[in-house]
C-alpha positions in Angstrom: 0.0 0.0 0.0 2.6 2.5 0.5 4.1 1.4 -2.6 1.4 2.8 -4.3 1.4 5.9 -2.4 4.8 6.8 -3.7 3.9 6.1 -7.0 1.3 8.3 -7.0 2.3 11.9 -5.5 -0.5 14.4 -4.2 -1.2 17.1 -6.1 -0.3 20.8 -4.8 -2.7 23.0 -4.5 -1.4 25.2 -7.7 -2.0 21.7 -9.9 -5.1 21.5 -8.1 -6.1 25.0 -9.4 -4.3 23.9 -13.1 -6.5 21.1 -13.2 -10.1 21.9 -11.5 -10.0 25.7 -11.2 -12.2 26.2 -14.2 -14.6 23.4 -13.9 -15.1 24.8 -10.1 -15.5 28.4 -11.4 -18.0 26.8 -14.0 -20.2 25.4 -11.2 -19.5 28.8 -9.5 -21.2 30.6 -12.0 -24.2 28.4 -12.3 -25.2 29.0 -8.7 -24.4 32.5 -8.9 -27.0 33.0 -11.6 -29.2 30.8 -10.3 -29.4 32.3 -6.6 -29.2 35.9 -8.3 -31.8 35.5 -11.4 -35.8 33.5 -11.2 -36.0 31.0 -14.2 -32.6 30.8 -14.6 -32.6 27.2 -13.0 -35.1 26.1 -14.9 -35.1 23.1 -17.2 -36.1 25.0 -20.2 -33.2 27.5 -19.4 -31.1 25.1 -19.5 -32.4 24.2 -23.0 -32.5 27.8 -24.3 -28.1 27.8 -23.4 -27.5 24.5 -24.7 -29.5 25.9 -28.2 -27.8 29.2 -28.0 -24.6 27.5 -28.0 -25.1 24.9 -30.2 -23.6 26.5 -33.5 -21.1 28.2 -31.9 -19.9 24.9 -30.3 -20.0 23.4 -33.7 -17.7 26.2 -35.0 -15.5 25.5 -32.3 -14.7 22.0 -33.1 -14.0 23.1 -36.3 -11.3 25.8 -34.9 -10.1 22.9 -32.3 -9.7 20.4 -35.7 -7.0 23.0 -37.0 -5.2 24.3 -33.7 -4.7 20.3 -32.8 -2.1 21.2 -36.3 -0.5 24.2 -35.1 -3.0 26.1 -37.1 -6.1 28.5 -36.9 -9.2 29.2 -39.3 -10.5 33.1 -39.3 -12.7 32.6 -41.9 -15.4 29.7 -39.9 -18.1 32.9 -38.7 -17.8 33.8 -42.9 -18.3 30.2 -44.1 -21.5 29.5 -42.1 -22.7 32.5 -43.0 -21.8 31.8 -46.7 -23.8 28.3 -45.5 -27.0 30.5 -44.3 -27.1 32.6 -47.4 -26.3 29.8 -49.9 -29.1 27.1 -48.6 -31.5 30.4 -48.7 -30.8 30.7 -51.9 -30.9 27.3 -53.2 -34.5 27.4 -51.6 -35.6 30.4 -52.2 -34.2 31.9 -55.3 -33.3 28.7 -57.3 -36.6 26.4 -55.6 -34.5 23.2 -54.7 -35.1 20.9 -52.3 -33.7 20.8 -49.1 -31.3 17.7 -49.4 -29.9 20.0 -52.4 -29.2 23.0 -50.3 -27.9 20.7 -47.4 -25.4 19.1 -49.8 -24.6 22.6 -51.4 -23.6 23.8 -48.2 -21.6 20.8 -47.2 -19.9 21.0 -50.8 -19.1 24.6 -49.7 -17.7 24.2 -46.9 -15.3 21.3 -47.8 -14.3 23.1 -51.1 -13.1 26.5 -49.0 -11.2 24.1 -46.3 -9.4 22.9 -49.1 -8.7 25.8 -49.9 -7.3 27.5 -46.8 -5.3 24.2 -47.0 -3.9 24.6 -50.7 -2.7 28.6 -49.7 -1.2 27.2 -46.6 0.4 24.3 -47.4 1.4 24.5 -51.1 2.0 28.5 -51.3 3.3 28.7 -47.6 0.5 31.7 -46.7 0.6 31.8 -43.0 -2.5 30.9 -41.6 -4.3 33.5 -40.2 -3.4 35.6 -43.6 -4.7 32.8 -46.1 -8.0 32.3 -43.6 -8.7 36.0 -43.1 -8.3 36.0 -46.8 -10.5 34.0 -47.5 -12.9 35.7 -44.7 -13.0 38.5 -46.6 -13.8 36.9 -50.1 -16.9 35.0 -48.6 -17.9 38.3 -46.8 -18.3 39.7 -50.1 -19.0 36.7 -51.8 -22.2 36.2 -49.9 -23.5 39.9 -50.8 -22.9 39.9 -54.3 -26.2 37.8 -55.7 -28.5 40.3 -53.7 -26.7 43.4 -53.7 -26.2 42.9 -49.8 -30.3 42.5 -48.9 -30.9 39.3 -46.9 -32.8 36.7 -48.8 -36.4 35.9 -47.9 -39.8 34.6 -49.8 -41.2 37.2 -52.2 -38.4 39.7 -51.9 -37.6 41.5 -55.0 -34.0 40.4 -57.0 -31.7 43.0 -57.9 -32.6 41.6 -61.9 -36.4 42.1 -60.9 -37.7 38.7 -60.2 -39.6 38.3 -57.3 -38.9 35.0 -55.5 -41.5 32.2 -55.3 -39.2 29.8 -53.1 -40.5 28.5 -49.6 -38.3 26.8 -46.9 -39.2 23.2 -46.5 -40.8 21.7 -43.1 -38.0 19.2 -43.5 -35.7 21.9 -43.7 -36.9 24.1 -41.2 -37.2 20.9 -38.6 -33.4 21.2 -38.4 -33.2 24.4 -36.4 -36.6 24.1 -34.9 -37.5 20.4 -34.4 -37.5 19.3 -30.4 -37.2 16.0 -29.2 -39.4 14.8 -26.4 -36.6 12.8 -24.7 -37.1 13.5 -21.1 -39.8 16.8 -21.2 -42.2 17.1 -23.6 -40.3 18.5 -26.8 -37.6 20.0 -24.8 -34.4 18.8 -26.8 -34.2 21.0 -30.1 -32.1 19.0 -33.3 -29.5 21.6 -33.4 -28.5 20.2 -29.4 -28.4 16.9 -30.6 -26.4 17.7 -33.7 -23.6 19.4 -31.8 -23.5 16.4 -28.9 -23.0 13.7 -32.2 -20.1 15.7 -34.0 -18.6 16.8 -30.6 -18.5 12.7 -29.5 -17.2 11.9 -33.3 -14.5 14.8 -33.3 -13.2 13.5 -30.0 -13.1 10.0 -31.1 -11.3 10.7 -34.1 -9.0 13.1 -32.5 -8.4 11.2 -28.9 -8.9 7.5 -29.9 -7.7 7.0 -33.4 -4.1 7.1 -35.2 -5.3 9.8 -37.3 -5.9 12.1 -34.7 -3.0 11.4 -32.7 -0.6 11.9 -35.6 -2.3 15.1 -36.0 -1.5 16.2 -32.4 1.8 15.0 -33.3 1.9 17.5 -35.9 1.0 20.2 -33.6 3.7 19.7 -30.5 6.7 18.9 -33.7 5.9 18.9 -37.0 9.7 18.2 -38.0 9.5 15.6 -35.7 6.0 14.2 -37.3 7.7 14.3 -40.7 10.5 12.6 -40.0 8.5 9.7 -38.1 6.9 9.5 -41.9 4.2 11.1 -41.1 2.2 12.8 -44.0 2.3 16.5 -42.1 0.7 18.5 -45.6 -2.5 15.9 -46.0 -3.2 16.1 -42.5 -3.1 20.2 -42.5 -5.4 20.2 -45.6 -7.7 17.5 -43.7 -8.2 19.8 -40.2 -9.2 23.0 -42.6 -11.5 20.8 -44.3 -13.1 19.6 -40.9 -13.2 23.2 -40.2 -15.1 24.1 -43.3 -17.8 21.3 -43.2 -18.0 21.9 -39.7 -18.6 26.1 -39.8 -21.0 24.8 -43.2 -23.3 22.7 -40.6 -23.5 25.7 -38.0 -24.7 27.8 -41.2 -27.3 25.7 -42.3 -28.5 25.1 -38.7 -28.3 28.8 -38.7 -30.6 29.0 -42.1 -32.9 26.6 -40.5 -33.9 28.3 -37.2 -34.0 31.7 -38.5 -36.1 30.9 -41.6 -34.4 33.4 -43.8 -31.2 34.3 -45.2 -29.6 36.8 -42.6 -26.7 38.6 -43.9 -26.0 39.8 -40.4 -27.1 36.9 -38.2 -23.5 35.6 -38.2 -21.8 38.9 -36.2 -20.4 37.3 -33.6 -19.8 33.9 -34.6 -16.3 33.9 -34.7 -15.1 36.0 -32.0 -17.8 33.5 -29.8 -16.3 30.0 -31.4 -13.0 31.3 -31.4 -13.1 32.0 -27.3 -15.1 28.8 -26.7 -12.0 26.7 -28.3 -9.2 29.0 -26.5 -11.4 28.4 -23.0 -11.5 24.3 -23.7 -7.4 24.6 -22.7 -8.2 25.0 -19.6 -10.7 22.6 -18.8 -9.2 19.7 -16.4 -5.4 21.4 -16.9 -5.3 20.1 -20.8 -3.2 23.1 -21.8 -4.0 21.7 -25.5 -7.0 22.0 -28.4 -9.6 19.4 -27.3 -13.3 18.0 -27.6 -14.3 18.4 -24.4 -12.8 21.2 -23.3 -14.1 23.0 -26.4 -17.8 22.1 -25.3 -17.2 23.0 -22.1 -16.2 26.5 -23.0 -19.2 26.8 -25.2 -21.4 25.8 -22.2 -19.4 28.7 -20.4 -20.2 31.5 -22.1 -23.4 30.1 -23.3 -24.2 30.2 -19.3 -22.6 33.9 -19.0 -24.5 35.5 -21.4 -28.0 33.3 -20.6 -27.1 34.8 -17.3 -26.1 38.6 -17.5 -29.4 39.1 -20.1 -31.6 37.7 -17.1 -30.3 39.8 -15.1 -30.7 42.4 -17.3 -27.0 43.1 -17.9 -26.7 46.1 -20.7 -25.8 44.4 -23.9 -22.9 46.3 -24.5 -21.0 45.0 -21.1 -21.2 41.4 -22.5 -18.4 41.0 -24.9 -16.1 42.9 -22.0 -17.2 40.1 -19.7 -16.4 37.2 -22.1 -12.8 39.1 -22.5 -12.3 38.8 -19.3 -13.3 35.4 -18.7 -11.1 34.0 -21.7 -8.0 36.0 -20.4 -8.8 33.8 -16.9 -8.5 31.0 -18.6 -5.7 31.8 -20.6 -3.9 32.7 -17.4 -5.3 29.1 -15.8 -3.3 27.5 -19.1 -0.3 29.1 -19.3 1.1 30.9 -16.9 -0.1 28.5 -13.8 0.7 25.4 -16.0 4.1 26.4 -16.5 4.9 27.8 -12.9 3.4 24.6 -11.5 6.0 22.6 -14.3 3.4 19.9 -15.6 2.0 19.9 -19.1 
C-alpha cells in the first residue's frame, strides 16, 4: 500500500487550481446566476443555453480540428454564413429541395477548407493571412447575388424577379424540431447535432491514429515528418473539418431563423474562437480538445443566458467574455508552467 502511495504523488494545491479551477468556477457561476436571477434554474433554461450554443460549439470543433495542427481558421463565422445565405438561396431563389441546399452547403464548406489548405500548405501563406483572406472573399461573396439584402420569400432580386421559393418543413425541422426525450419536446435538433459531432471529433482526435498523428503534428511537425508522417494531407484534412464543420453551424443557422440573414452571423467567430481557446483550460489540458471546447461553449453560453436575465446592458457582455477567456488563458499558461506539468 505504500508502494502505491509513492507512486502516486499528491497534487499541490497550484495543480489542483491547473486542473479543477475552471470546472469549479464553471459550477461557481451556475449558482451565482441561479441564486441571483428567477428562471434561470429552470429546465427550459437550461435548453435555451444549450440551443444558444449549439452552433457556436460546432464552429469550435472546427477551430479545435485545426489548432490540434498548429493552425487556426479566421474565416469559420464567414463560411457559415456563406452556409446561411447559400441554402436560402438554393430554396428560395433557385426552388431546390432541401437535401440540395444541405449538400450545397456541405460542398461549400469542404471546397473552401481545401482551400485554406492549398494557400497554406502549397503557397506557404501563413495561416491567419490565407484564412482572413479567405474571410473577406466570402464576406463579399455572400452579398454579391443580392446586392447585400438578406434573402427571404417574395423579396424582389436585384434583376427584378420576385422570388416564389418557400423553406421546406423538413428543412426548417433542423433548427426548430425538439425531441421529447425527457420533457415534452424540450431537446431542439440543433443540441443533438452538436453532442454527435462533438463525440465523433473527440473519437477521431483522442482514440484513433489519425488524430494522434495530427496532435503529433501540432507539439513537432519536424519531428512528425520525419517519423513518416504525412504532415501537408493532415493540414489540408483539419481546414476541411473546419469548413464542413462552420457549413453545418450555417445551415443550422438558415434553418432556425427561416431566412437568409446577412447579419445573423456577427459574432460567430469571436464567440467560437473563445469557446476553443477556453476548452485549454478545462481539467489542466493546456491543449485543443473536444471536451474542453464544449465545455467553453457551455461557459459562455451560461454567461451570457445569465447577465441578459439579469438584465446586464448588452454592450457590457463581450467585456465580460474578455475577461473570462483572459482567466482562462492565465489558468493554461502561466499557472501550468509555474506549476512545471503539461
Amino acid at each position: 500500500m505504500q508502494t502505491d502511495t509513492h507512486k502516486r504523488p499528491k497534487l499541490g494545491a497550484l495543480d489542483l487550481a491547473i486542473k479543477y479551477g475552471f470546472l469549479v468556477l464553471l459550477v461557481g457561476l451556475v449558482l451565482f446566476f441561479s441564486l441571483a436571477s428567477d428562471g434561470f434554474a429552470s429546465p427550459y433554461s437550461a435548453v435555451f443555453i444549450f440551443q444558444s450554443v449549439s452552433i457556436t460549439g460546432i464552429l469550435a470543433l472546427g477551430v479545435t480540428a485545426t489548432l490540434v495542427v498548429d493552425g487556426f481558421d479566421l474565416s469559420i463565422g464567414s463560411v457559415a454564413t456563406t452556409a446561411l445565405m447559400l441554402s436560402s438561396y438554393v430554396l428560395v431563389v433557385w426552388e431546390m429541395s432541401a437535401f440540395t441546399a444541405v449538400i450545397a452547403c456541405l460542398v461549400m464548406g469542404a471546397v473552401v477548407g481545401l482551400i485554406n489548405g492549398f494557400l497554406i500548405v502549397k503557397m506557404k501563406v501563413p495561416d491567419l493571412l490565407a484564412t482572413l483572406g479567405m474571410m473577406f472573399l466570402l464576406v463579399g461573396l455572400q452579398r454579391i447575388p443580392t446586392q447585400g439584402r438578406s434573402i427571404s420569400t417574395g423579396m424582389t432580386l436585384p434583376d427584378g424577379r420576385v422570388t416564389e421559393g418557400v423553406f421546406p418543413a423538413e428543412f426548417l425541422a433542423l433548427g426548430r424540431h425538439r425531441f421529447d426525450f425527457f420533457i415534452d419536446r424540450l431537446i431542439p435538433v440543433s443540441v443533438v447535432v452538436l453532442l454527435v459531432i462533438a463525440f465523433l471529433v473527440w473519437v477521431f482526435m483522442e482514440k484513433t491514429r489519425h488524430g494522434r498523428l495530427m496532435y503529433a503534428i501540432g507539439s513537432n511537425e519536424r519531428a512528425a515528418e520525419l517519423a513518416g508522417t504525412n504532415v501537408n494531407r493532415y493540414k489540408v484534412l483539419a481546414y476541411v473539418i473546419s469548413g464542413v464543420l462552420a457549413s453545418i453551424g450555417g445551415i443550422l443557422m438558415a434553418a432556425r431563423l427561416g431566412r437568409g440573414d446577412i447579419a445573423s452571423g456577427n459574432n460567430l467567430l469571436l464567440d467560437s474562437v473563445a469557446a476553443a481557446l477556453i476548452g485549454f483550460a478545462v481539467l489542466g489540458a493546456a491543449k485543443p480538445n473536444a471536451f474542453g471546447t464544449i465545455v467553453g461553449a457551455l461557459f459562455i453560453g451560461i454567461l451570457l443566458q445569465g447577465l441578459t436575465m439579469m438584465n446586464a446592458p448588452y454592450y457590457t457582455q463581450d467585456f465580460v467574455k474578455g475577461a473570462v477567456l483572459v482567466v482562462a488563458l492565465v489558468f493554461t499558461f502561466a499557472l501550468s508552467r509555474r506549476g512545471g506539468g503539461h
